[in-house]
C-alpha positions as CSV (number, residue, x, y, z in Angstrom):
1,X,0.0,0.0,0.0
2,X,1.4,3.8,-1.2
3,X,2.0,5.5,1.8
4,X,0.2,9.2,1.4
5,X,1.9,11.8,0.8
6,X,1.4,14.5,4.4
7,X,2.7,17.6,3.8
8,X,3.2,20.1,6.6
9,X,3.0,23.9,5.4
10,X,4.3,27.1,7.0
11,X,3.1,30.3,5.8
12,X,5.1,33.5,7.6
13,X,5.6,36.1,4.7
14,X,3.4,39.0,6.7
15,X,1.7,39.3,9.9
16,X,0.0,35.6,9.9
17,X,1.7,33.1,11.5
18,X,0.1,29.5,10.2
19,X,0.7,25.9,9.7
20,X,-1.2,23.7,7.6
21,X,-1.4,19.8,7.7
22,X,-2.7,18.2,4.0
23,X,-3.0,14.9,3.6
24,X,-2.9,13.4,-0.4
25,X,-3.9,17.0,-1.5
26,X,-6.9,17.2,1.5
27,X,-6.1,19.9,4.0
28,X,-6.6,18.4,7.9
29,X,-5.8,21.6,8.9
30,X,-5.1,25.2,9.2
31,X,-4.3,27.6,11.6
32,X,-3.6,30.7,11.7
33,X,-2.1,33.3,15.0
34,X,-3.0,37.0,13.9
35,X,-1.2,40.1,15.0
36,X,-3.1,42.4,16.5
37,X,0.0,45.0,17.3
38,X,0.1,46.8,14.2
39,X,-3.2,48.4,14.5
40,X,-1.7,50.9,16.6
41,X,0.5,52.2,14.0
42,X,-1.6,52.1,11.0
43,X,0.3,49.2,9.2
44,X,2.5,46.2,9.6
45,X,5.8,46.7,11.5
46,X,8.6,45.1,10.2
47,X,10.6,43.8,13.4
48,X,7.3,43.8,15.7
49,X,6.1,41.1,12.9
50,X,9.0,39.1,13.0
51,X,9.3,39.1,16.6
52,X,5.7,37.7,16.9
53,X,6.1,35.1,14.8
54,X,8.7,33.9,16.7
55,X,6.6,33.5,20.0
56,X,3.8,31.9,17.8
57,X,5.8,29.0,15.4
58,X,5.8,26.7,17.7
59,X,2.1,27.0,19.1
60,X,1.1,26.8,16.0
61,X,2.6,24.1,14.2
62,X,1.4,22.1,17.2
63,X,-2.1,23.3,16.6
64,X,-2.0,22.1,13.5
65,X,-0.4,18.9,14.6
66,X,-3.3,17.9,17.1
67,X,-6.3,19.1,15.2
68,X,-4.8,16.8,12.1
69,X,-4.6,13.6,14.3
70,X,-1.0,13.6,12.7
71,X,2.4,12.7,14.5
72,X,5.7,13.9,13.2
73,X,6.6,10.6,12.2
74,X,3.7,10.8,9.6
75,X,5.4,13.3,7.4
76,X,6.3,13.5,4.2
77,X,7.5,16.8,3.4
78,X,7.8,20.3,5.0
79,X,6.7,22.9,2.8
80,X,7.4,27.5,3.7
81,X,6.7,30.5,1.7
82,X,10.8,31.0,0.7
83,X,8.9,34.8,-1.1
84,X,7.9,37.3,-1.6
85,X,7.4,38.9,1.7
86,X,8.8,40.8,4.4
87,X,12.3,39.1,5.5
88,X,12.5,38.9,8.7
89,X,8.8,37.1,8.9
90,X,10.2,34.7,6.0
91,X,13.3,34.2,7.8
92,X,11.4,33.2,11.4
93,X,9.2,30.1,9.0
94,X,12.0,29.1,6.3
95,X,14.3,28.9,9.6
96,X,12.3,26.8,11.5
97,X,11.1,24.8,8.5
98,X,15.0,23.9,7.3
99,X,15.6,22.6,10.6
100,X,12.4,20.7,10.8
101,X,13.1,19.2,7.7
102,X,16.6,18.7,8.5
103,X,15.7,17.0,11.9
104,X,12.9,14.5,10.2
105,X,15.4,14.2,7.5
106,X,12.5,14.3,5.2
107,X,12.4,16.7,1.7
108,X,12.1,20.8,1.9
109,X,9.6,22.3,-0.2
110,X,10.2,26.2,-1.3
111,X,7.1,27.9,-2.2
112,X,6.5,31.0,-4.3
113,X,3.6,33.1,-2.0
114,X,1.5,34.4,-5.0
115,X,2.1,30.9,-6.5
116,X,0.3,29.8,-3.9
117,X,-2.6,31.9,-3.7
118,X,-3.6,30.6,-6.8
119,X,-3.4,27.5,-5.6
120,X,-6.0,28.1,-3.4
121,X,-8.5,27.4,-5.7
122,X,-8.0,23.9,-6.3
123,X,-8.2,23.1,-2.0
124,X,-12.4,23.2,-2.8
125,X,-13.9,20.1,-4.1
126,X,-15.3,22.7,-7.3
127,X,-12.1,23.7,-8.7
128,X,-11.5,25.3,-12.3
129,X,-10.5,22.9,-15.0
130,X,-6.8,23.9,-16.9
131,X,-6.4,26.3,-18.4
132,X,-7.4,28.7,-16.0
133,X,-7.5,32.3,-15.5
134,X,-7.0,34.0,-12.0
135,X,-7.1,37.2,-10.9
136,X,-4.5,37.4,-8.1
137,X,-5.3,40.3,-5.6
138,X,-3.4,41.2,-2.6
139,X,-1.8,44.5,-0.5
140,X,1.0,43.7,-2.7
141,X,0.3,42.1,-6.0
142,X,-2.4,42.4,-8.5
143,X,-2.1,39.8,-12.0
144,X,-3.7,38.2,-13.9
145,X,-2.5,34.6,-14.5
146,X,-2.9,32.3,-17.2
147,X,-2.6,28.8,-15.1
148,X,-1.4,25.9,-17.7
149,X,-1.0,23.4,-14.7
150,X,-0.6,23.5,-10.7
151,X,3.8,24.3,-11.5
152,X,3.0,26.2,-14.7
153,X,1.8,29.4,-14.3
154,X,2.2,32.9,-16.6
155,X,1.6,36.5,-15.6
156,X,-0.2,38.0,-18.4
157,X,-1.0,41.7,-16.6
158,X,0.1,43.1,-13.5
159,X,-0.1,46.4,-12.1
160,X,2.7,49.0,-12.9
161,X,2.3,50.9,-9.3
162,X,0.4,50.5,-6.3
163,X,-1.6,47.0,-5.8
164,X,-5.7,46.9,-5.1
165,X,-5.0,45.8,-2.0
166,X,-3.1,49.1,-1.8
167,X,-5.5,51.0,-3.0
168,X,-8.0,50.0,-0.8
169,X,-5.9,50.5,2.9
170,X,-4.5,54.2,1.4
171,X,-8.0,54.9,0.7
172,X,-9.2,53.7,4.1
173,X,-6.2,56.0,5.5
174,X,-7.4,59.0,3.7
175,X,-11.2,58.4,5.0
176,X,-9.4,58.3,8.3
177,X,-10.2,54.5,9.1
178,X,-8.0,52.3,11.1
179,X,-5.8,49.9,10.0
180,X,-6.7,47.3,8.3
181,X,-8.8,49.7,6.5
182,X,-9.7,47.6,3.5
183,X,-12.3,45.2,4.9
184,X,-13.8,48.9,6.7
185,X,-14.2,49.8,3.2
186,X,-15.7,47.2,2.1
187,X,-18.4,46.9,5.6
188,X,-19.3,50.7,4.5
189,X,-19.8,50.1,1.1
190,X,-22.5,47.8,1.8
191,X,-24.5,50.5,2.6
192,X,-23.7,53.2,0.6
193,X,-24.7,54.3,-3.0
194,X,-21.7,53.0,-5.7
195,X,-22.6,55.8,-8.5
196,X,-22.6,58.8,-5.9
197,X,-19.2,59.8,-6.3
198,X,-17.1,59.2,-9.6
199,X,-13.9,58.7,-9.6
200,X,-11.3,57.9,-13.0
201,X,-10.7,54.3,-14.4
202,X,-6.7,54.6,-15.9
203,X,-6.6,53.9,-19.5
204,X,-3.8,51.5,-19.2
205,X,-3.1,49.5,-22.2
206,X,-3.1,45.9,-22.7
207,X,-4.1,43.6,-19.6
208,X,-1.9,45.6,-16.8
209,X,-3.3,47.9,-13.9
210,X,-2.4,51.3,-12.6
211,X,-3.9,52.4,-8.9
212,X,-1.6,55.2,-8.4
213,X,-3.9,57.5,-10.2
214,X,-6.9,56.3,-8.3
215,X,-5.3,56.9,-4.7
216,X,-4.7,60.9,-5.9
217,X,-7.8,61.4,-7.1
218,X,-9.7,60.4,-4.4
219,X,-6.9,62.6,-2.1
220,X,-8.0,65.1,-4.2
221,X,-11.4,64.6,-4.0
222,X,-11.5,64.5,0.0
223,X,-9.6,67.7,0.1
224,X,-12.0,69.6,-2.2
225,X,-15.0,68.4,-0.3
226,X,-13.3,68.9,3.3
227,X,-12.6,72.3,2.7
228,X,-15.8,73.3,2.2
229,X,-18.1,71.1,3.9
230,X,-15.4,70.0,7.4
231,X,-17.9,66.8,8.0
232,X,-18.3,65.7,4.6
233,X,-16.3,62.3,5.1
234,X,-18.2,61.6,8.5
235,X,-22.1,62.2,6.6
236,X,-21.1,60.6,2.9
237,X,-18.9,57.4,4.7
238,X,-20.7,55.1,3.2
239,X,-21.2,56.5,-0.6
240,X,-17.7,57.6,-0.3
241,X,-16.7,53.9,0.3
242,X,-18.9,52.4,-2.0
243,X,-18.0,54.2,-5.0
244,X,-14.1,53.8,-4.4
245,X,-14.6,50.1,-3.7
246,X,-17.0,50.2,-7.2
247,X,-13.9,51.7,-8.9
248,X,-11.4,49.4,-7.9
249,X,-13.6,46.2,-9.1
250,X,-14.8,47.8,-12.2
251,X,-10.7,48.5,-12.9
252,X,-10.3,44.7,-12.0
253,X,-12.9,43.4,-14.0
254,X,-12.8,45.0,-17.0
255,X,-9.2,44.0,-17.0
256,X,-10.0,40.4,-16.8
257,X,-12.7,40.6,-19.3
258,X,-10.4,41.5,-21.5
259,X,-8.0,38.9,-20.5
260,X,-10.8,36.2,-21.3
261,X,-11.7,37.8,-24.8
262,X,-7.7,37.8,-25.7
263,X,-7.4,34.2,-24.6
264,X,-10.8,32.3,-24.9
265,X,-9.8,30.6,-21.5
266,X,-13.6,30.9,-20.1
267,X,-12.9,29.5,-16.5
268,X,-11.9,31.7,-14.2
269,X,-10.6,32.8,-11.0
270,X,-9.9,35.1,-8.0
271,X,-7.2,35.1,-5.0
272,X,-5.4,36.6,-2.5
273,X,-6.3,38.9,0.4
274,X,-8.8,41.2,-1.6
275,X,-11.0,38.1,-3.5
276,X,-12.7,38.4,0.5
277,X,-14.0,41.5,-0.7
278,X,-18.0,40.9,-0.5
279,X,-18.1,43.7,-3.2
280,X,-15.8,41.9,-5.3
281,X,-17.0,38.4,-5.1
282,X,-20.6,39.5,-6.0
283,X,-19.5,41.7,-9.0
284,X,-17.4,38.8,-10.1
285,X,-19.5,35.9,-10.1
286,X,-22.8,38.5,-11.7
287,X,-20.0,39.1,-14.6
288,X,-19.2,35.8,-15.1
289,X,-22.9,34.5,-14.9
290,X,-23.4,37.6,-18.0
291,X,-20.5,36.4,-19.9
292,X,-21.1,33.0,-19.3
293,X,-17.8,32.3,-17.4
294,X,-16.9,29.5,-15.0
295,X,-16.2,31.1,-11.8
296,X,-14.3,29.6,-8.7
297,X,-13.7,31.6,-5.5
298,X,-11.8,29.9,-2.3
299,X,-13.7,29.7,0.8
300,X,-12.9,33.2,2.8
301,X,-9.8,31.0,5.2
302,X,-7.9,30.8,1.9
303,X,-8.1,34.0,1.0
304,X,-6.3,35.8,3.1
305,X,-2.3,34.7,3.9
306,X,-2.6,31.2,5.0
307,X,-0.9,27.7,5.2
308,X,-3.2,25.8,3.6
309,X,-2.5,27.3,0.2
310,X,1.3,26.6,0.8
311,X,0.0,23.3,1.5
312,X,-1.6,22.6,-1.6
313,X,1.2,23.4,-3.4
314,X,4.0,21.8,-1.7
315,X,2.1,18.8,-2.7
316,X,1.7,19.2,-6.3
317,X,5.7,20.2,-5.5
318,X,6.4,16.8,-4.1
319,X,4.5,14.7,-6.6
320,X,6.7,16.7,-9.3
321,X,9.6,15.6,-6.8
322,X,10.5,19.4,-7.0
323,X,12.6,19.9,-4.0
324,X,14.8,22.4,-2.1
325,X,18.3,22.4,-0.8
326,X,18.7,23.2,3.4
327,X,20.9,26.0,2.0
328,X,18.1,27.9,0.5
329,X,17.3,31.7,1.4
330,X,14.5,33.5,1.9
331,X,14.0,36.1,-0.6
332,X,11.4,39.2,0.4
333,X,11.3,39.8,-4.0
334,X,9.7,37.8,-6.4
């Protein structure tokens, strides 16, 4: 009998600390120790992040062990997000995942973060068949990715400046909303009108993005108002919200659209941090249902930075026997 293949995955690029058990491609597990720290500084701290995810590793891991009814013994592979991310987070799980590995003497998996968030969608028993398109959204990235197999993956548009996930937080910041501000942006929006305010989609061509434009405008746009009317942000919060949020999907959107006319790949995708947007979930899956799309979303726990998605692809790595030596570094660049 084929002994199956357990992979456990450390995800520690940010401000999430998690482990992830998956056994033959089925995740057991997956937990995940938030930082509540930064909040009071209005974004992630560097060194405060890597200091928690020290005190949290170990916790963690064993979290994941128990709840997965798997022993150390059991393991196949360990599997860490080697990039893109903040260093000294990478450096706390590729650390600790080298010597794991090292110590089970068992093969290290390197995985590739955004890689990985694509991924995610194939941890849901609906997954998208190949080829695939995914729009990969995060505080740091925003592509689109034409997915030939789980290992072979092509960037067909990305942004040329600030990320949606970006553009969301700035925006929050402007509004003066704490940090994370994105998801406030999104709880607002729900109750706010989408067409009150209009703000500029960039004419960028081919398939890649530009936010950089956006995040002035709607600077400029708060200062105008706040000038005259002091209150304006506290009465229009919620229109305010809901037609930056509107802007940023209909930038994303359209952008994919196009993707899918260019390539005639009709099932598609979204990931990373931003695809928990409620705003643009709904707005995806209404275009796809209008353009006759297959759409895929991962559940809201693999959304956001997680282990499970490093999981999932350190065991498509393993099966590929695609392998990494002890001496490899964490990179914070893709």
């Amino acid at each position: 009998m084929t002994k199956p293949v357990t992979i456990l995955a450390i995800e520690s690029s940010c401000d999430e600390t998690s482990c992830a058990i998956s056994r033959d491609g089925t995740i057991l597990s997956n937990i995940i120790a938030n930082q509540t720290i930064h909040q009071q500084y209005g974004g992630v701290v560097p060194e405060l992040a890597s200091r928690a995810h020290i005190q949290h590793i170990v916790p963690v891991v064993d979290a994941a062990l128990q709840k997965a009814a798997c022993e150390m013994k059991e393991l196949s592979a360990i599997a860490f997000t080697q990039s893109p991310g903040l260093i000294g987070s990478l450096l706390v799980g590729s650390e600790f995942a080298k010597s794991l590995a090292l110590a089970l003497d068992i093969p290290l998996i390197a995985v590739h973060h955004m890689q990985a968030h694509v991924l995610a969608n194939l941890i849901p028993v609906s997954r998208p068949g190949f080829p695939f398109l995914c729009l990969t959204v995060s505080g740091g990235h925003t592509q689109i990715v034409r997915c030939h197999s789980p290992l072979h993956m092509e960037v067909i548009g990305e942004t040329l400046d600030d990320a949606a996930g970006e553009a969301f937080d700035k925006s929050a910041k402007l509004l003066g909303l704490p940090y994370p501000g994105g998801p406030l942006i999104d709880k607002y929006a729900r109750d706010g009108n989408p067409t009150r305010f209009s703000f500029p989609e960039p004419q960028i061509p081919g398939l890649n993005f530009s936010f950089s434009g956006l995040k002035t405008a709607v600077l400029y746009f708060l200062q105008d108002n706040t000038a005259v009317i002091p209150d304006f942000i506290q009465a229009n919060l919620p229109d305010i919200c809901a037609s930056i949020q509107a802007r940023i999907i209909s930038i994303l959107l359209n952008k994919l659209k196009k993707a899918v006319r260019q390539t005639g790949i009709m099932d598609c995708c979204i990931a990373g941090g931003v695809s928990a947007n409620s705003g643009l979930r709904t707005a995806f899956r209404e275009l796809g249902e209008r353009e006759g799309w297959n759409t895929f979303i991962p559940p809201f726990e693999y959304c956001t930075d997680n282990a499970a998605m490093i999981a999932i692809t350190g065991h498509y790595k393993y099966l590929a026997g695609d392998f990494a030596p002890l001496s490899i570094s964490a990179s914070a660049h893709a």
